[in-house]
N, C-alpha and C positions, 0 to 999 in steps of 0.2 A: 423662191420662184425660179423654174427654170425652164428658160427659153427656147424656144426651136421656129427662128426664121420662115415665115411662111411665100414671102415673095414679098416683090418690091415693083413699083411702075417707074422706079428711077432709070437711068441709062446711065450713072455713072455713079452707083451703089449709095449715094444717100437718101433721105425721107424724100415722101412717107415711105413704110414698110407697114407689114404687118406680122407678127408672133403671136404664138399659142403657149400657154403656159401648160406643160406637157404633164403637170399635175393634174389640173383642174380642168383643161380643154379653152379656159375663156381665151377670149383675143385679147390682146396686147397692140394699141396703135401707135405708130408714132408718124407725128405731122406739123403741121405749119399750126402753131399755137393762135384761136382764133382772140385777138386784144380788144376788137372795136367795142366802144362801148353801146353804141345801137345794136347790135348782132349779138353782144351778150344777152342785151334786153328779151330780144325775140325767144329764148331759150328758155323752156320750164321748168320748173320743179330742180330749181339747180341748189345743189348741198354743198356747205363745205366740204372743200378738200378737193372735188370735181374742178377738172378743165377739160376744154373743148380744143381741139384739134379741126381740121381742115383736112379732107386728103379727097384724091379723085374718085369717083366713083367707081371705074374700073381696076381699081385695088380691090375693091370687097368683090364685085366681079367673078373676076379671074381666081383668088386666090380665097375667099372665102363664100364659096354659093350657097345658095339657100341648099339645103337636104332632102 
């Protein structure tokens, strides 16, 4: 996979961000790992190998809008 930085809502360059895999087009997230075990519950159709991430709304916003 290879990455190309799409933007970040950080002010001092760490998570979340967001990447595009410049192969494929998918996003690539990275965020504050969500742990609670009530907030995992709420979540569906969850596979292994799948985690859930946290990140602010105005990351997908700005850096990834709808088309």
């Amino acid at each position: 996979m290879e990455l190309r930085m799409l933007g970040t809502t950080s002010d001092d360059g760490k998570c979340p961000t967001l990447y595009e895999d410049t192969a494929t087009g998918d996003i690539v997230v990275q965020g504050y790992t969500v742990t609670d075990s009530e907030d995992i519950a709420q979540l569906a159709n969850v596979l292994n190998g799948e985690s859930f991430v946290r990140i602010p709304r105005e990351l997908l916003t700005r850096f990834a809008p709808k088309e």
